[in-house]
TORPA-4810 file (N, C-alpha, C, O; in nm, 3 decimals):
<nodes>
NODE_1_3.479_4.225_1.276_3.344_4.173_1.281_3.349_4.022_1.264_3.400_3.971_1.164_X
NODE_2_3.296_3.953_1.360_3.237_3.796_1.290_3.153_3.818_1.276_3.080_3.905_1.324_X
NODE_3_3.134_3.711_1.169_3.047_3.675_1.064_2.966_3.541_1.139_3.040_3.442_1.148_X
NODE_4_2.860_3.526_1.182_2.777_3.434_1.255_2.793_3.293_1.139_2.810_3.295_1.017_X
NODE_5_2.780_3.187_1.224_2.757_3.076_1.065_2.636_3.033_1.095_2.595_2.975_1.195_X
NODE_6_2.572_3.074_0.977_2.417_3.018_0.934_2.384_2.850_0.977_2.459_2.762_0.934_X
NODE_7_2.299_2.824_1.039_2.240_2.708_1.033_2.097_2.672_1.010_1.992_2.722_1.049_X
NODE_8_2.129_2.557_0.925_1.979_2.544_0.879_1.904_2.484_1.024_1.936_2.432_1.131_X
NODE_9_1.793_2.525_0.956_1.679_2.450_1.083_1.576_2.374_1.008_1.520_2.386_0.899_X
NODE_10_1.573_2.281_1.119_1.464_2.187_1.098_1.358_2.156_1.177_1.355_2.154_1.300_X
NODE_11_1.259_2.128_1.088_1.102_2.067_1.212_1.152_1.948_1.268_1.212_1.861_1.205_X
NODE_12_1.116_1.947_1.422_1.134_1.796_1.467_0.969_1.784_1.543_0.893_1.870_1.587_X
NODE_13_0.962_1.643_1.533_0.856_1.611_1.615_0.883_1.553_1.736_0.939_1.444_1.747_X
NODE_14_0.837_1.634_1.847_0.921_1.537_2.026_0.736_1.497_2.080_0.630_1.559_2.068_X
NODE_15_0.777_1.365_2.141_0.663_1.301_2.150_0.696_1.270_2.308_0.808_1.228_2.336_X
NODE_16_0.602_1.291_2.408_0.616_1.241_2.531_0.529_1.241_2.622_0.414_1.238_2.577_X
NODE_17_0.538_1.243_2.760_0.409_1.273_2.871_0.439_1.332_2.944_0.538_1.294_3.007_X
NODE_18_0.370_1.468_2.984_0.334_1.574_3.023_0.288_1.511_3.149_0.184_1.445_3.146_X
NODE_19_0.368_1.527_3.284_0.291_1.561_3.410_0.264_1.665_3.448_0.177_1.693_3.530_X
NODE_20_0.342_1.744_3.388_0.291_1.882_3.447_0.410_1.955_3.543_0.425_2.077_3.537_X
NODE_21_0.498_1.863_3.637_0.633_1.857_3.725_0.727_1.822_3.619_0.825_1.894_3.609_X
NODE_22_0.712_1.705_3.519_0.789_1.614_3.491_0.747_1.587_3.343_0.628_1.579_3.315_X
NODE_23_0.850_1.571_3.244_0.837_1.512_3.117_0.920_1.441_3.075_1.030_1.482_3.037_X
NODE_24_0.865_1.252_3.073_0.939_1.193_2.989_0.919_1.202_2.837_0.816_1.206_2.771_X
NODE_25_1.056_1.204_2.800_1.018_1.177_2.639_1.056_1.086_2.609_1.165_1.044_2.649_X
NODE_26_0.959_1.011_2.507_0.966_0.892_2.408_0.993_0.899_2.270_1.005_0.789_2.217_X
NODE_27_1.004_0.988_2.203_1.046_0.994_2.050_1.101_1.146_2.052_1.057_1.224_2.137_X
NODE_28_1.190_1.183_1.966_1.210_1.274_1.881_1.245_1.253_1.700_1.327_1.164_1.676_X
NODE_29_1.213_1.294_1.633_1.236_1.247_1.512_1.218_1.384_1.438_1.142_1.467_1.486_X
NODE_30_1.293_1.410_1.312_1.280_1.495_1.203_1.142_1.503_1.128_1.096_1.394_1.097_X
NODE_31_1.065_1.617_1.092_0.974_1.598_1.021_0.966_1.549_0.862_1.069_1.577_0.802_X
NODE_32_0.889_1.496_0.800_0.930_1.497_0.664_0.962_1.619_0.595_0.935_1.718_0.663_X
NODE_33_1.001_1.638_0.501_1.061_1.748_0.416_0.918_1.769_0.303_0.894_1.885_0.271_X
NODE_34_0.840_1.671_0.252_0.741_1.630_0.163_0.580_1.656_0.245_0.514_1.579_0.314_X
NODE_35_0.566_1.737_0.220_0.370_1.800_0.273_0.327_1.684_0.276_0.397_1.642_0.368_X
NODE_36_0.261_1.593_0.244_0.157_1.501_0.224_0.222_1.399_0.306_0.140_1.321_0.355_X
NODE_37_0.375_1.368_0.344_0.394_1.259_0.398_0.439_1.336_0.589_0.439_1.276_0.696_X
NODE_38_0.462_1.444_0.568_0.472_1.511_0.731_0.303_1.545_0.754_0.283_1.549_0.876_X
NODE_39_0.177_1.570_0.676_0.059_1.526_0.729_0.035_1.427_0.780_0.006_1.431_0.899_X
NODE_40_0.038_1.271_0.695_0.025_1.185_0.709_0.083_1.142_0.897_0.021_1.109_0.997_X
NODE_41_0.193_1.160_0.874_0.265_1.130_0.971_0.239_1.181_1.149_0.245_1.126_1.259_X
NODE_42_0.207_1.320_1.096_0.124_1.383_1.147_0.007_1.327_1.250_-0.022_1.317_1.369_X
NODE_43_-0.034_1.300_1.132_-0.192_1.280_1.182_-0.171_1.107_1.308_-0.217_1.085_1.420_X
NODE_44_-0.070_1.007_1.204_-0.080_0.888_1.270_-0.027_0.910_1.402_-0.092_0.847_1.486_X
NODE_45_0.083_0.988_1.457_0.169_0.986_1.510_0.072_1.090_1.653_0.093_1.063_1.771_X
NODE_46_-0.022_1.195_1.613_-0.117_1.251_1.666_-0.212_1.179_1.743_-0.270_1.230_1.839_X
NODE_47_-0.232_1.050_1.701_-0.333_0.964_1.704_-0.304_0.849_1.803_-0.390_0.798_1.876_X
NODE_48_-0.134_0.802_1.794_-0.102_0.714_1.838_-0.051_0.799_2.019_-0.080_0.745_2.126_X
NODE_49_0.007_0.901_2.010_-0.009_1.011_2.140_-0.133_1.022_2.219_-0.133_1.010_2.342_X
NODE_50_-0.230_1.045_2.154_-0.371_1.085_2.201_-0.355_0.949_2.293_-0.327_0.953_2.413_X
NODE_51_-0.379_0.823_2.213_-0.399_0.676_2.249_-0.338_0.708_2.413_-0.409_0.725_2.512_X
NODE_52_-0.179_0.711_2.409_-0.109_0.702_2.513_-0.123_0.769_2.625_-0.052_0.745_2.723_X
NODE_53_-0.254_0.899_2.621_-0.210_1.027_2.685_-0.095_1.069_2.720_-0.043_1.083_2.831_X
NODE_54_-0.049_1.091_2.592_0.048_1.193_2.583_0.055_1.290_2.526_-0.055_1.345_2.523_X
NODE_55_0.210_1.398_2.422_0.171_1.493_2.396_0.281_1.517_2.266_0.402_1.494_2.275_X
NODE_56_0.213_1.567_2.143_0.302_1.585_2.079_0.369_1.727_2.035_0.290_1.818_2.009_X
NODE_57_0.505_1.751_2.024_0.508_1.895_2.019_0.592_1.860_1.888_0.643_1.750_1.864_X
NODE_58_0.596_1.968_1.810_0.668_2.031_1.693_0.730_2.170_1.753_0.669_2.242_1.832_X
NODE_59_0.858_2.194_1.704_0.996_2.259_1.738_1.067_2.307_1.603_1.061_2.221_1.516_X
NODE_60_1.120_2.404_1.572_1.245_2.377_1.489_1.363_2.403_1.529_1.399_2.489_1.609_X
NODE_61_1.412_2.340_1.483_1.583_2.391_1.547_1.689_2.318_1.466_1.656_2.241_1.376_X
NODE_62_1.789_2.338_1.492_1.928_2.292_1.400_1.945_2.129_1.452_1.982_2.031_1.387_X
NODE_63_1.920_2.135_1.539_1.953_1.949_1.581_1.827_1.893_1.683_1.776_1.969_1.765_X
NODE_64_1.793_1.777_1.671_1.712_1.656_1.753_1.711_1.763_1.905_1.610_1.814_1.952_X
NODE_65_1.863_1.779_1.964_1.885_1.793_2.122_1.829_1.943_2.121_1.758_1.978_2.215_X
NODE_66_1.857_2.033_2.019_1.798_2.136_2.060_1.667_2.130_2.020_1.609_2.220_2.081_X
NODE_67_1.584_2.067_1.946_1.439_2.111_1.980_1.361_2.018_2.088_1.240_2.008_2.113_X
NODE_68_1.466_1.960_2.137_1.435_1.893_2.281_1.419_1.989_2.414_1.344_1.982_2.512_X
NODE_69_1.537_2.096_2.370_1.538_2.175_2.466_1.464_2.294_2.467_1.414_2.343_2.569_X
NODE_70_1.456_2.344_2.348_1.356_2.437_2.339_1.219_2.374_2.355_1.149_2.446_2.428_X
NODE_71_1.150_2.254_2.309_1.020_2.231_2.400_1.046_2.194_2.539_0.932_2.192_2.587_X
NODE_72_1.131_2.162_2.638_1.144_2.159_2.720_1.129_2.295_2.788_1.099_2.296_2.908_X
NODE_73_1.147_2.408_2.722_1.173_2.535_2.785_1.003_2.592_2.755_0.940_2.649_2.844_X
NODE_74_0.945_2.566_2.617_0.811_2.570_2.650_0.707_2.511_2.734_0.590_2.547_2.744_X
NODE_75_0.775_2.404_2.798_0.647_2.304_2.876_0.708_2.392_3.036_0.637_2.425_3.131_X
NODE_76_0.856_2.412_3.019_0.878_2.468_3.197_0.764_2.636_3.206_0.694_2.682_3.296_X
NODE_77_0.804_2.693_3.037_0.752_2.824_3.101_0.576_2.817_3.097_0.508_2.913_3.132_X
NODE_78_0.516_2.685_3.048_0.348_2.661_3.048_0.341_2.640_3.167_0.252_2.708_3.218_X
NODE_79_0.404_2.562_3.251_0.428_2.539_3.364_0.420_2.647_3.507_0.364_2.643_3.616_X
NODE_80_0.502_2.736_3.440_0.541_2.866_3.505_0.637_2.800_3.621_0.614_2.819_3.741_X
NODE_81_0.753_2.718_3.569_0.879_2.693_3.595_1.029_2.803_3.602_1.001_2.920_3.578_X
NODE_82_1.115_2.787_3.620_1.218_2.898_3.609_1.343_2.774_3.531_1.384_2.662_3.564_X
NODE_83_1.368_2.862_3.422_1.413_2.808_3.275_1.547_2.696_3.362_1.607_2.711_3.468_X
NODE_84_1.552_2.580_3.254_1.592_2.458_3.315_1.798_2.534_3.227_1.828_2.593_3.123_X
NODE_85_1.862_2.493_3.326_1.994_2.523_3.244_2.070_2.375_3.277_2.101_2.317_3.381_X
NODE_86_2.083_2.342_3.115_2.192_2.188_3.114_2.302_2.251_3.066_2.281_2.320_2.967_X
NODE_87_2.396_2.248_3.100_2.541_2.236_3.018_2.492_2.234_2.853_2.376_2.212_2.817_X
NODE_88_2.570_2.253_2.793_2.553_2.257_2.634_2.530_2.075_2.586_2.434_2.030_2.523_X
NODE_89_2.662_1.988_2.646_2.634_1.848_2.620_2.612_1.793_2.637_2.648_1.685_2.591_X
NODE_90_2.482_1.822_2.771_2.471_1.724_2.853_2.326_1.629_2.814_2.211_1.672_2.811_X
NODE_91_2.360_1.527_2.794_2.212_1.453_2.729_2.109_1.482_2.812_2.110_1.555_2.911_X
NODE_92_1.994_1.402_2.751_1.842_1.435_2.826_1.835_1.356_2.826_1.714_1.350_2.845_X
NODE_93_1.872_1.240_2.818_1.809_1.102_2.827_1.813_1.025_2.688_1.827_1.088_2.584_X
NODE_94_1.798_0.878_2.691_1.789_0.808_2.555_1.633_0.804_2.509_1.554_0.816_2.602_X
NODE_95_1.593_0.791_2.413_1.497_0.745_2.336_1.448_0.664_2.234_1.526_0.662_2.139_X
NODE_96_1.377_0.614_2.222_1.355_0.531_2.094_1.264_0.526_2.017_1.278_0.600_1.920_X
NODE_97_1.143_0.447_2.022_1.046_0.467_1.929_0.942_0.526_2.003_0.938_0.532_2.126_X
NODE_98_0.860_0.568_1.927_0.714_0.659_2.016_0.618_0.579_2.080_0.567_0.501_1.999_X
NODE_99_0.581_0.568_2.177_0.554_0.501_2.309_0.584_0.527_2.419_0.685_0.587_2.456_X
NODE_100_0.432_0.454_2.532_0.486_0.489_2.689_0.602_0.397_2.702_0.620_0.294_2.638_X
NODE_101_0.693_0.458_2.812_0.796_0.353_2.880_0.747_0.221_2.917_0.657_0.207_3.000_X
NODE_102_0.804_0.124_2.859_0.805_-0.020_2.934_0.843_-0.010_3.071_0.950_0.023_3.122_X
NODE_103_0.692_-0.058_3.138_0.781_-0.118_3.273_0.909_-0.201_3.300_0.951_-0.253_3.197_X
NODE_104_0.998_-0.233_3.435_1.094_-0.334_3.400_0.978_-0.454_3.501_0.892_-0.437_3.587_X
NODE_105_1.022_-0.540_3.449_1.000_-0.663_3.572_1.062_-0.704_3.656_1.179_-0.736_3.637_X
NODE_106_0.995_-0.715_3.785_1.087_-0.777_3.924_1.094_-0.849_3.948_1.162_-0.875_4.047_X
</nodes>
């Protein structure tokens, strides 16, 4: 018999824009661990999305990339998409702080 190895999970918050075809994302980040400061955060971070029309999702999972992928797999099947398959390591892209993409200039 193996013995599975336990992993903890965590809330992440993935922040991005929803076309509906297409989702860039702009943030992923860990939730707080502390009620009053994952409200807080919550709420600003809710607020500052709305601003952008965008969309915020909460996930849990063992790492950043997987609750990337598991909301990715909820927005394909809202969608009524046929489930997206990446390789195990294959990135999704970089991110940084929560916000639309900067244009570049020409």
């Amino acid at each position: 018999m193996n013995p599975q190895p336990i992993t903890e999970q965590a809330e992440f918050f993935i922040v991005g824009k929803d076309t509906g075809s297409s989702f860039t994302l702009w943030d992923v980040c860990p939730a707080p661990a502390d009620p009053a400061r994952r409200a807080v955060m919550l709420e600003e971070a809710g607020i500052d999305v709305h601003d952008a029309l965008g969309e915020l999702l909460i996930e849990r999972a063992a790492t950043a990339h997987d609750a990337v992928r598991q909301a990715l797999g909820v927005l394909r099947e809202r969608a009524r998409l046929p489930p997206l398959l990446l390789p195990r390591g294959e990135r999704l892209g970089r991110c940084s702080r929560a916000g639309p993409p900067v244009g570049r200039e020409g």
